[in-house]
C-alpha positions in Angstrom: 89.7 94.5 98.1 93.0 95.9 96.2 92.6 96.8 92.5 94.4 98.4 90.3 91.3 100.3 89.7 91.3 101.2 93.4 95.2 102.4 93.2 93.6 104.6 90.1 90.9 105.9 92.3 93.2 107.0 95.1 95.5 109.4 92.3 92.3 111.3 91.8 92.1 111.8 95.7 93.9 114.5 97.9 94.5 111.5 100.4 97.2 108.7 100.1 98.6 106.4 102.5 102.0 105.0 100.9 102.9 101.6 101.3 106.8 100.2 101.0 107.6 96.5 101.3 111.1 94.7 101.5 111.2 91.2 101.1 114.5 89.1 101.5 114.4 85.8 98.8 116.1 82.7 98.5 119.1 83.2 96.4 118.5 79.6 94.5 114.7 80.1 93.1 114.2 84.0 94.2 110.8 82.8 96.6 110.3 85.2 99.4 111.4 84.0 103.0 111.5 87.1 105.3 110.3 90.7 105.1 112.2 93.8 106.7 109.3 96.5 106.4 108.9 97.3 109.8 112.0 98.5 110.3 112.6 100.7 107.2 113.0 104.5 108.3 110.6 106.4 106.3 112.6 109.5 106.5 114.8 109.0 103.3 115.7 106.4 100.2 114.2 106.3 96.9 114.3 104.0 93.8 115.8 104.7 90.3 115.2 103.8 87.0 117.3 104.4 83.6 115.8 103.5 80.3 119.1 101.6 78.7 121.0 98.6 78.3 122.2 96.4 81.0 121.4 97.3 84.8 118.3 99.9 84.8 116.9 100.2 88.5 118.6 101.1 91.7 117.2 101.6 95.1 118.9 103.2 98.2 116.9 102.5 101.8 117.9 102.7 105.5 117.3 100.8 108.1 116.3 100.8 111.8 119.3 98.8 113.4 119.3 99.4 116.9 119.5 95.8 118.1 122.5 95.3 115.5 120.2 92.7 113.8 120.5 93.8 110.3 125.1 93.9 110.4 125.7 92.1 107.4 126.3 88.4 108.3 126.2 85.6 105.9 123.0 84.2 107.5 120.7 87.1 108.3 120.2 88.0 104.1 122.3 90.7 104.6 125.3 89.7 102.7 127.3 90.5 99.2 124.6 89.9 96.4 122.0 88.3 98.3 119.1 89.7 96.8 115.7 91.4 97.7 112.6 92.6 96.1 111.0 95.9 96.7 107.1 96.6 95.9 105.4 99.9 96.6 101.8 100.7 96.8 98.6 102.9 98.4 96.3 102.2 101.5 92.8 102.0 100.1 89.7 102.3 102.0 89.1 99.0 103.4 92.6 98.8 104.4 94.0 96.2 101.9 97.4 97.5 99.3 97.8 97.0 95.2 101.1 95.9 95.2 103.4 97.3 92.0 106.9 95.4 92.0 109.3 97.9 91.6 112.8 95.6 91.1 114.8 92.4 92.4 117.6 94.3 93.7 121.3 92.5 94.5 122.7 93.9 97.8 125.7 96.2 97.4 128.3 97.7 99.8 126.0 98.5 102.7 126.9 101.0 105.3 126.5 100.2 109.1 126.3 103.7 111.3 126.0 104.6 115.3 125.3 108.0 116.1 124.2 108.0 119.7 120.9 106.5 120.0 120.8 106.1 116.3 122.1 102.9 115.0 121.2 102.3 111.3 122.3 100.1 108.3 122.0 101.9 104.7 121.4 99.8 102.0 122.1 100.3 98.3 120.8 97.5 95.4 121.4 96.7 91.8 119.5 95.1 89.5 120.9 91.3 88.7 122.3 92.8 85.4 125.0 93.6 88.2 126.1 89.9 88.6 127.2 89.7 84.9 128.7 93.4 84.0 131.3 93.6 86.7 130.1 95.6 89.5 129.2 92.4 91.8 130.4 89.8 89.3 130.8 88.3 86.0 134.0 88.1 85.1 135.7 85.9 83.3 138.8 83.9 84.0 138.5 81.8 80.5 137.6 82.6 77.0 133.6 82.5 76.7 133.1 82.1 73.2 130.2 81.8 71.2 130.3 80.1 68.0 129.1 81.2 64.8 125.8 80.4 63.8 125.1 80.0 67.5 120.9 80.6 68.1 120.9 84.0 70.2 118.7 82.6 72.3 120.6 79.5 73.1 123.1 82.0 74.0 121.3 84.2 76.1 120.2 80.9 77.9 123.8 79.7 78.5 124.7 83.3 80.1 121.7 82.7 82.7 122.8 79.4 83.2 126.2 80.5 83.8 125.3 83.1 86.3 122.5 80.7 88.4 119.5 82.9 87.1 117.0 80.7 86.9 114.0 82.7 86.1 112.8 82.4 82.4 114.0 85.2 80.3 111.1 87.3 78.2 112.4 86.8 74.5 110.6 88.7 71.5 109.3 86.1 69.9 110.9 88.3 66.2 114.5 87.1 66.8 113.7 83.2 67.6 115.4 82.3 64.7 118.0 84.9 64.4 121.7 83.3 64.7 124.9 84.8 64.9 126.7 85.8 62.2 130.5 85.3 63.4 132.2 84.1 66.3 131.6 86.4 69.9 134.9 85.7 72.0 135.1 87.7 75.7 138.9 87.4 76.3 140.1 86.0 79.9 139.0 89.0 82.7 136.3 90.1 80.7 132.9 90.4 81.5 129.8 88.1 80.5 127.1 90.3 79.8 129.6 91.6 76.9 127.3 88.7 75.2 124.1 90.0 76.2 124.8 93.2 74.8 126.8 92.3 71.9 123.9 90.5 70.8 121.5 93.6 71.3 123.4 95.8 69.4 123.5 93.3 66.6 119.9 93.3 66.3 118.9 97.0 67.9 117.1 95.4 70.8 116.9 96.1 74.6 118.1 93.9 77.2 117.9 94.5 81.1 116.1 93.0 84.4 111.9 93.9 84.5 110.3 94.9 87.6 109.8 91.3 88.4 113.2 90.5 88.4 113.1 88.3 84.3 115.8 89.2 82.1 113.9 90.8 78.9 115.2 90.6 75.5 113.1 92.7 72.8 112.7 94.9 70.1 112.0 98.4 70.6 108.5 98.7 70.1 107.1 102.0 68.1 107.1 104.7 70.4 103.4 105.9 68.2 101.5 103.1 68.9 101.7 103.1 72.4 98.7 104.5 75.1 99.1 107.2 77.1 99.5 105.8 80.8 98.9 109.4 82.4 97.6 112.5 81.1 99.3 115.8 83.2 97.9 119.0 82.9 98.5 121.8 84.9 94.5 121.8 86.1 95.1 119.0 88.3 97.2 118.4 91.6 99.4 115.2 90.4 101.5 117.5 88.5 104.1 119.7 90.2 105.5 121.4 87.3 108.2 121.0 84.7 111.6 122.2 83.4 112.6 122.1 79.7 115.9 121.8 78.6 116.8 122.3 74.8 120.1 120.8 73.7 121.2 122.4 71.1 124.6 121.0 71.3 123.7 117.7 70.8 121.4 118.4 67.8 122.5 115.6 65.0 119.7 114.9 62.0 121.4 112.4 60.5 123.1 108.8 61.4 125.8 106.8 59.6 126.6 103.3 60.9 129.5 101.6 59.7 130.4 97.6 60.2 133.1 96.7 59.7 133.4 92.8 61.1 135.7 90.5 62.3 135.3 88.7 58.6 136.6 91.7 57.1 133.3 92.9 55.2 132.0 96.3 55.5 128.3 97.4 55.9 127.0 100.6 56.2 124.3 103.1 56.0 122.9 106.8 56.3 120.0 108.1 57.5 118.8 111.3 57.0 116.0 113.2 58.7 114.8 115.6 56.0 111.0 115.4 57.5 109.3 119.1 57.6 107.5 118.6 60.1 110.7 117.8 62.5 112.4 121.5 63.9 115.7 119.8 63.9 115.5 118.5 60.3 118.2 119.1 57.7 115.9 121.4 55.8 114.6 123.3 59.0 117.5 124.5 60.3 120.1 124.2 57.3 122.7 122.3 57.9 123.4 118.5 57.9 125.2 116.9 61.3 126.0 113.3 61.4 125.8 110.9 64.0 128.8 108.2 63.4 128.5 104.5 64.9 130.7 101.8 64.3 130.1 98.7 65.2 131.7 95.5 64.5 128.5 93.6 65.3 126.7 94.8 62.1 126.8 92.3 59.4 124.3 93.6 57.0 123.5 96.5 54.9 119.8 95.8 56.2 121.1 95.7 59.8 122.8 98.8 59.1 120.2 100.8 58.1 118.0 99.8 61.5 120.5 100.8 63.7 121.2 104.1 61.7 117.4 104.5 62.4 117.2 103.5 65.7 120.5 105.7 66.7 118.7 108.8 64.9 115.2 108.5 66.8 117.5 108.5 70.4 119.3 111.3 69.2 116.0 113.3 68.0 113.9 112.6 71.4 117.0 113.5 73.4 117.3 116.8 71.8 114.8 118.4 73.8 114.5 117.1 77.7 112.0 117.6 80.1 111.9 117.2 84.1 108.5 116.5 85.5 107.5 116.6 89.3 104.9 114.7 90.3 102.8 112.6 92.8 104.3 109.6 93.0 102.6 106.6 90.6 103.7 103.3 90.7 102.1 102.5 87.4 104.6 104.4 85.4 107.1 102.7 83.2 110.0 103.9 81.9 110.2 102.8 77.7 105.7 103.9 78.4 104.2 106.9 76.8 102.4 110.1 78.8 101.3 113.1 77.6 101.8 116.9 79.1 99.3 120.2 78.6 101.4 122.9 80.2 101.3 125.5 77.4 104.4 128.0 79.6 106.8 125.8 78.2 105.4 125.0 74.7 103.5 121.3 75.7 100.2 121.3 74.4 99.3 117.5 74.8 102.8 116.9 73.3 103.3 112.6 73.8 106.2 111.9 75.6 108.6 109.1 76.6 109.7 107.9 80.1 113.3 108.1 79.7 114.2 107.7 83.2 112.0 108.4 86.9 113.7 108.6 90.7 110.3 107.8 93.4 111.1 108.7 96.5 110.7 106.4 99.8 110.1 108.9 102.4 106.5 110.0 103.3 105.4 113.1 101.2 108.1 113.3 99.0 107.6 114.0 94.9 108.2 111.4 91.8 110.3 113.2 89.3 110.7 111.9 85.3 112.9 112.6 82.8 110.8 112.5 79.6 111.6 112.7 75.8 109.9 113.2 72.7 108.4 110.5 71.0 107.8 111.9 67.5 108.2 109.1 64.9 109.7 110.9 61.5 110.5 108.8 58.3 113.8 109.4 57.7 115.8 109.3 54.3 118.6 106.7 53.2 
């Protein structure tokens, strides 16, 4: 019977069996209708996913189209935006899969091909982020405005409605009660996830599309608290190696915010990293260089200083990035914590972040992630 536990058992195994499924869903309640697996070709593809804002995860696939049964045609799924969701998993003993969603994609700009005796379709999806930020949709041809003292969740709710995503949204339940402070206006041709983000970067939270395909709206949690969802060491066969990049050009240790709003008020706020026990602090390696943000959607001296913070820790962890190649593991979460023991390049059970991570979807190919240091400092202001 599938478990978790049993897709656990089969990383510790020489022997896996990967699984891909495709299934097609009905654009007005996302249920699944039809499933393409048979005919993906398991020679090439992959899926990729970017911790940030807006769209996040991307996959690229190729299908078997010999009977010309996949051209795009407004009935057959295969059309502009229709949308699909993609699971990967392992073969376990008796046979049966554990499933990992891996992304409600959006169909975009497929590419049909006949090459002799090979006749394919290539496919390429978005996230749904992608129906609000321009690249399949979204724009406006009115002013969206949302009033002052508008609920941001209200407003998030009127954006989904807007776009026909009826799936419930994930809200942190911190910023129930949180309203905004001034008018947001997105001028005619615009495009409506201007709100969505306007609304995160007033607050310093994430928004994007989940695995499952619900739009999440949260803080970002502290990077300390969280377990360890895999533990590499270079005594073990999952890992491939690393490569670590040091970038010393984009080295700030300090963060000024500056907001000056529509009302004509200005906030701001500094934050300095003066921690000893950070390489790249002011006192470590002498010198002082600021990170400046402005931002019109800061209306606070409180809001300022947690987006001077929050702009500081990105610009700390991205100082020093590393490259893992792996095994492929489904379980692995960009924004989720591992750790690395691979003492050639200075990792001795240093705790990292999932920054990013590109799986491939042909047979015997390697995962690879993008990882950054997740080192919480106190910083100064």
């Amino acid at each position: 019977m599938a478990s978790f536990q049993g897709y656990l058992d089969i990383l510790n195994t020489n022997t896996r069996r990967p699984q891909i499924k495709i299934e097609l869903l009905r654009e007005e309640d996302e249920t699944v209708y039809s499933e393409i697996t048979a005919d993906i070709m398991n020679s090439s593809g992959e899926i990729a996913v970017q911790r940030q804002n807006g769209v996040r995860q991307s996959i690229d696939l190729t299908l078997i189209n010999i009977e010309g049964d996949y051209l795009p045609d407004f009935d057959n799924g295969i059309w502009w935006r229709n949308k699909f969701k993609a699971s990967l998993g392992y073969t376990e003993s008796d046979d049966s899969i554990f499933w990992h969603p891996m992304g409600v994609y959006c169909l975009e700009n497929p590419i049909a091909t006949s090459n002799y005796s090979e006749k394919t379709l290539q496919i390429h999806g978005i996230d749904k982020f992608s129906v609000m930020d321009g690249s399949l949709g979204g724009e406006t041809d009115y002013t969206y405005i949302v009033p002052v003292g508008t609920n941001i969740y209200t407003a998030i709710q009127a954006v989904l409605t807007l776009v026909g995503d009826k799936k419930a949204p994930i809200l942190d339940v911190v910023y129930k009660d949180e309203v905004t402070p001034y008018t947001i206006e997105i001028e005619i041709g615009g495009i409506i996830s201007d709100v969505l983000i306007k609304l995160a970067e007033m607050v310093s939270a994430f928004v994007y599309y989940n695995s499952e395909g619900h739009l999440v709206f949260a803080k970002d949690d502290d990077d300390s608290e969280k377990a360890s969802l895999y533990d590499f060491t270079t005594d073990e066969y999952n890992y491939m190696g690393a490569n670590r990049t040091y970038k010393f050009n984009e080295l700030y240790n300090a963060a000024l915010v500056i907001g000056d709003n529509i009302n004509g008020e200005i906030f701001d706020a500094k934050v300095q990293n003066n921690n000893l026990l950070s390489d790249v602090s002011i006192p470590n390696v002498g010198f002082e260089r600021v990170k400046v943000i402005n931002d019109a959607n800061i209306y606070s001296d409180a809001l300022a200083i947690e987006r001077a913070k929050y702009e500081l820790k990105l610009a700390t962890a991205l100082q020093s990035s590393i490259s893992i190649t792996c095994v492929s593991m489904f379980h692995l979460e960009v924004d989720s914590v591992i750790t690395i023991n691979d003492s050639s390049i200075g990792l001795l059970g240093a705790r990292y972040l999932i920054n990013g991570f590109r799986i491939p979807l042909n047979i015997g190919g390697s995962m690879s992630l993008d990882i950054v240091d997740v080192k919480e400092f106190e910083f100064d202001y």
